[in-house]
C-alpha positions in Angstrom: 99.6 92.5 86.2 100.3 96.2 86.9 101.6 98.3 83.7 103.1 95.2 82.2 99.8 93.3 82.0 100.1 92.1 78.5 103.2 89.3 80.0 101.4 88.4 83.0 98.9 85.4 83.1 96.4 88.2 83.4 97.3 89.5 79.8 93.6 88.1 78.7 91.5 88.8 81.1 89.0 92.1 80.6 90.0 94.6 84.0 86.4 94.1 85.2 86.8 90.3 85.4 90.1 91.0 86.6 89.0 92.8 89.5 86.7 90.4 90.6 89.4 87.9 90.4 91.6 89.6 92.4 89.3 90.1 95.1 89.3 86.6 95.9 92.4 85.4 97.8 91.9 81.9 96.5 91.8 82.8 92.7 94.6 85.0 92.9 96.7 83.2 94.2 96.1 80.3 91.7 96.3 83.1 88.8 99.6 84.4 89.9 101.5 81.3 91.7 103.1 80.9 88.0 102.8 84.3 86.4 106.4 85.1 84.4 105.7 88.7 86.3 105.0 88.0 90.3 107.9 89.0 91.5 107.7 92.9 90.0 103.9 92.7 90.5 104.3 92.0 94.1 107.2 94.6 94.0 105.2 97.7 92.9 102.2 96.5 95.4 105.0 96.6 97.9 106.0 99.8 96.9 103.1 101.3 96.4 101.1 99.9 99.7 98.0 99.5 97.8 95.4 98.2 100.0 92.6 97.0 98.0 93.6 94.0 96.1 95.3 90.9 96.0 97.8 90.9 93.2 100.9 88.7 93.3 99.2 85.9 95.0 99.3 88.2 98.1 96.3 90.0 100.2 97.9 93.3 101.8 98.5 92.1 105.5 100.6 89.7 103.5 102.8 92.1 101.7 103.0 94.2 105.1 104.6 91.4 106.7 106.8 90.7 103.5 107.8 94.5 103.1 109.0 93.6 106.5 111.0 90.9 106.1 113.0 92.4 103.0 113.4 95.7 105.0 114.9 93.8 107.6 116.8 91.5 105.6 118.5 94.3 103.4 118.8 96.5 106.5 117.6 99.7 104.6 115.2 101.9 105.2 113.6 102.7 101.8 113.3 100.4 99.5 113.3 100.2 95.4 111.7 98.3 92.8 114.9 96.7 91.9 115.8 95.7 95.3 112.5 93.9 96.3 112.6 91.8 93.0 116.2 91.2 93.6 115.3 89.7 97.1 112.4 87.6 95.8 114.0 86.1 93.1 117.1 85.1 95.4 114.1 84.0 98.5 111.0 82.6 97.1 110.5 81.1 100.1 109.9 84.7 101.3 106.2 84.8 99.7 105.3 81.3 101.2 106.5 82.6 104.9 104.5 85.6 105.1 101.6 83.9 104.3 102.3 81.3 106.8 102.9 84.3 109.5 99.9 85.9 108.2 97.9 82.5 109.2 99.5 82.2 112.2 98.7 85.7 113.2 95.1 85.1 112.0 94.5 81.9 113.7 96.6 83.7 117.4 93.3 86.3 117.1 90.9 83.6 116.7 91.8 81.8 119.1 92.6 84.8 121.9 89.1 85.8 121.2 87.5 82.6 122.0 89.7 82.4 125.5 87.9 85.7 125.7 84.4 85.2 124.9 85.0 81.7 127.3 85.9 83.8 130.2 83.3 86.0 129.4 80.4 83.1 129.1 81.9 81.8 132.5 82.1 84.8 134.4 78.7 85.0 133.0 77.8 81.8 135.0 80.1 82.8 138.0 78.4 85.6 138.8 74.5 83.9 137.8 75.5 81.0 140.9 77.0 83.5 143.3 73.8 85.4 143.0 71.5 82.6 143.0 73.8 81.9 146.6 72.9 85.4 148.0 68.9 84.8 147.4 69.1 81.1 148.5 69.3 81.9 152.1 66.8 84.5 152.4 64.2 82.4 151.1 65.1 79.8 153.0 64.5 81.7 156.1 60.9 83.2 154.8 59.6 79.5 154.6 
C-alpha cells in the first residue's frame, strides 16, 4: 500500500479511489485483512504515526495501542521497520487485540458519558422537585 503498492491488493486501484477507500474503516479493513503486504504497511504507518488514514486494516487509535503493545513486548524504546514486521508476523493476534482494546475503550466512553448525562438529567429532576417543595408551602399558606 505505501511505496510498494504495485504487491499490495491495492496495486489497482487509482490513489483517488484509494483514498476514499481508506477512509472507511469497514472497506479497509476488508481490502487489507488478506493483502501479501499488511504487515510492512501497518509497520511504516506505525513508524511514521500518520494520522489520517486507515491503512493495514487499522484506523490510527488502533495502531497507537499496537505501537504499544510491541514497544512493550520488545522492551525497546525505538522501534524499526524490521522489528515491528518481525513481531506481527510471529503475533497476528496482535492486530485483532488492539482493535478489540480499541472497542473496548470506545464502548468505556460511551458508556461513562451516558452515566453522565443520566446524573445530569436526574440532578436535573432533583433539583426541579426540591424547588417545587420550597414554593409548595408558601402558596399553601396565601390560600
Amino acid at each position: 500500500m505505501m511505496s510498494r503498492r504495485g504487491a499490495g491488493n491495492c496495486a489497482g486501484v487509482p490513489a483517488a479511489q484509494l483514498d476514499v477507500l481508506l477512509d472507511r474503516k469497514s472497506t479497509a479493513v476488508q481490502l487489507c485483512a488478506d493483502c501479501p503486504l499488511q504487515y510492512s504497511c501497518i509497520a511504516t504507518l506505525v513508524l511514521s504515526h500518520d494520522r489520517n488514514s486507515c491503512m493495514g486494516g487499522l484506523n490510527r487509535e488502533e495502531r497507537v495501542l499496537l505501537q504499544r503493545r510491541i514497544l512493550q513486548a520488545l522492551r525497546k524504546a525505538q522501534l524499526t521497520h524490521r522489528d515491528v514486521v518481525q513481531y506481527l508476523q510471529e503475533h497476528p493476534e496482535a492486530i485483532a487485540q488492539a482493535r478489540s482494546a480499541y472497542r473496548r475503550y470506545k464502548r468505556r466512553e460511551r458508556n461513562s458519558r451516558r452515566r453522565r448525562e443520566y446524573t445530569r438529567e436526574y440532578m436535573r429532576g432533583v433539583r426541579t422537585i426540591t424547588s417545587m417543595a420550597q414554593t409548595t408551602p408558601s402558596i399553601i399558606l396565601h390560600y
